[in-house]
C-alpha positions as CSV (number, residue, x, y, z in Angstrom):
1,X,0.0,0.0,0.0
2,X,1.3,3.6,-0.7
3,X,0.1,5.0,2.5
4,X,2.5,4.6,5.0
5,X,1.7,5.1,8.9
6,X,4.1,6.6,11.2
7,X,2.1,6.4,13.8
8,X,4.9,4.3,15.7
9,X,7.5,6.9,15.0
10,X,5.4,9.6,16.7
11,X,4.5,7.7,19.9
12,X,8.1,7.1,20.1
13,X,9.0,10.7,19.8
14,X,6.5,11.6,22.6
15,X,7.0,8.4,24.7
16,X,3.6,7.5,24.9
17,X,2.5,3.8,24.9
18,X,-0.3,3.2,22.4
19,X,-3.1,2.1,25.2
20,X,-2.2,5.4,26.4
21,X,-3.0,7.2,24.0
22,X,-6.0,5.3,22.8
23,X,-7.6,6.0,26.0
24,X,-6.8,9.6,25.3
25,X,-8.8,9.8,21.9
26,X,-11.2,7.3,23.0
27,X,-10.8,4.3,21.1
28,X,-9.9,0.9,21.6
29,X,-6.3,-0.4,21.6
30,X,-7.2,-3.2,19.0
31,X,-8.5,-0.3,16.8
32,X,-5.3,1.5,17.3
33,X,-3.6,-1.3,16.5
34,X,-5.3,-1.7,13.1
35,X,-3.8,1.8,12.3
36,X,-0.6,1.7,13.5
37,X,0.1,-1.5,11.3
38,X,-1.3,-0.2,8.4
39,X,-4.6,-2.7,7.9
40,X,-7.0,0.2,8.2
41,X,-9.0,0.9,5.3
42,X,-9.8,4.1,6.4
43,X,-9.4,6.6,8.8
44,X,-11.8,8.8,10.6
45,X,-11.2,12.6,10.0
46,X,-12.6,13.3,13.7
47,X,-9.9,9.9,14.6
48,X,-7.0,11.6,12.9
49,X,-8.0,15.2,14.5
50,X,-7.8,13.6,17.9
51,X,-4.0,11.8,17.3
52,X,-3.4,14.8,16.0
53,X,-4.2,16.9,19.2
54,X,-3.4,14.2,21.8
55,X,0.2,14.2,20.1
56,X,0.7,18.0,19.2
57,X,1.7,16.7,15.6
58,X,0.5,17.1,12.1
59,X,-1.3,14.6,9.8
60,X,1.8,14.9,7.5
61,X,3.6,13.4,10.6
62,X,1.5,10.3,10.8
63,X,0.7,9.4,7.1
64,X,2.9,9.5,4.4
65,X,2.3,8.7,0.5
66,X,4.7,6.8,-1.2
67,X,4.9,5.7,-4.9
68,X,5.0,1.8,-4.9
């Protein structure tokens, strides 16, 4: 897939766990975990908005397109 999620990279940065921060924005760990290894589908604007906020980043800094 040619979305790549970073999502790993930025929890490192903050040193945050994910169940941390999936209690945060209110989802479940599993569902985070979905994300993080790139089986998601598709992501929820108001999901992305609250990563975004809980870890003071940018969607850039979480999903990156690359050509395959």
């Amino acid at each position: 897939m040619p979305i790549v999620i970073n999502l790993d990279l930025v929890l490192a940065k903050r040193d945050m766990k994910s169940n941390e921060l999936a209690e945060i924005i209110g989802i479940t760990t599993a569902n985070l975990s979905i994300l993080k290894t790139g089986k998601a589908k598709a992501i929820r604007f108001s999901t992305l908005e609250a990563i975004c906020e809980a870890l003071d980043c940018q969607p850039a800094d979480i999903l990156e397109y690359t050509k395959e």
